[in-house]
N, C-alpha and C positions, 0 to 999 in steps of 0.2 A: 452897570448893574452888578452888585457882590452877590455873593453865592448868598448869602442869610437871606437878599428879595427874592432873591428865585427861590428857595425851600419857601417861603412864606406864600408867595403866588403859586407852588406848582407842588407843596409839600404832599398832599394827599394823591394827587395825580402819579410821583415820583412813587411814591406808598403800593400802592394799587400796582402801578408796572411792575415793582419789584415782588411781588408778590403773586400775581397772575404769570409771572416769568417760571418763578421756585414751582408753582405746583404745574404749570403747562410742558416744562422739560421733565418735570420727574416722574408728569405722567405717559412722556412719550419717549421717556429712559428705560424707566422701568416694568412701563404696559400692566400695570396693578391697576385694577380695575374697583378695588375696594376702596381705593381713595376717593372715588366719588359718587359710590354705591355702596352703605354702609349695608342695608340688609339684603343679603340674600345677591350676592356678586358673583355666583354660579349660576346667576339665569339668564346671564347675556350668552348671547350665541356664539359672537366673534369676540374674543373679550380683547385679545389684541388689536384688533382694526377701532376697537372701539376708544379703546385708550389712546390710543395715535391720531385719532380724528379729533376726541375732546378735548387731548391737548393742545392741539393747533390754533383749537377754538378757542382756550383760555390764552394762548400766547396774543390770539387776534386782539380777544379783548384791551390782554396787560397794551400793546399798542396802540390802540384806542383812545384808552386816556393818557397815553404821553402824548399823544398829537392834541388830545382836546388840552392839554395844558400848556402846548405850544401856544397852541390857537389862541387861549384865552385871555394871552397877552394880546391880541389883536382886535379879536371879537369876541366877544363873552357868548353872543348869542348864536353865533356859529359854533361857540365851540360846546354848546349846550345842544343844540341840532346833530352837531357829530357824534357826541355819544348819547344820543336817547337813540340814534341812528343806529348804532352802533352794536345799543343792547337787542335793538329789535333783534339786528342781523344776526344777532349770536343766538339767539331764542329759535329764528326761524334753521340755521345751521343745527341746532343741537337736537330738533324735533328731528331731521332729515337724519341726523346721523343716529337715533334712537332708534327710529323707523326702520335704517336700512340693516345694523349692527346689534342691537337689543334683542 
């Protein structure tokens, strides 16, 4: 397999990691809280625990879909299960952590 089938099979998958990586470490570098609370980012309580948790949560995702683009070379439909899985889990993680840190 050349590098050109794998960007073609896995190019948006690869997109996504790298990108869920850039803003999950920068928000758990720099604990700015207004990267992903544009109004009013002085109403969180914990604004640092908060930032270190959502970014864990967007590194979880950016992993997510490099594994469903692993996968998808094996099982399409597995790897459609892993990240619809995936998204739930980060939906159900991100209420929990608005809950406990908001």
């Amino acid at each position: 397999m050349t590098f050109m089938e794998l960007v073609n099979q896995m190019g948006i998958e690869m997109l996504v990691f790298a990108v869920c990586m850039f803003f999950g470490i920068r928000l758990i570098i720099t604990k700015d809280v207004s990267i992903i609370k544009k109004e009013h980012p002085e109403e969180i309580k914990h604004p640092k625990e908060y930032a270190f948790y959502a970014g864990l949560i967007i590194l979880f995702l950016g992993v997510a879909a490099l594994v469903m683009g692993v996968v998808s070379f094996f099982n399409p439909v597995l790897a459609m299960v892993i990240i619809v899985g995936s998204v739930i889990l980060m939906g159900l993680m991100w209420k929990y952590i608005y809950e406990k840190y908001a």
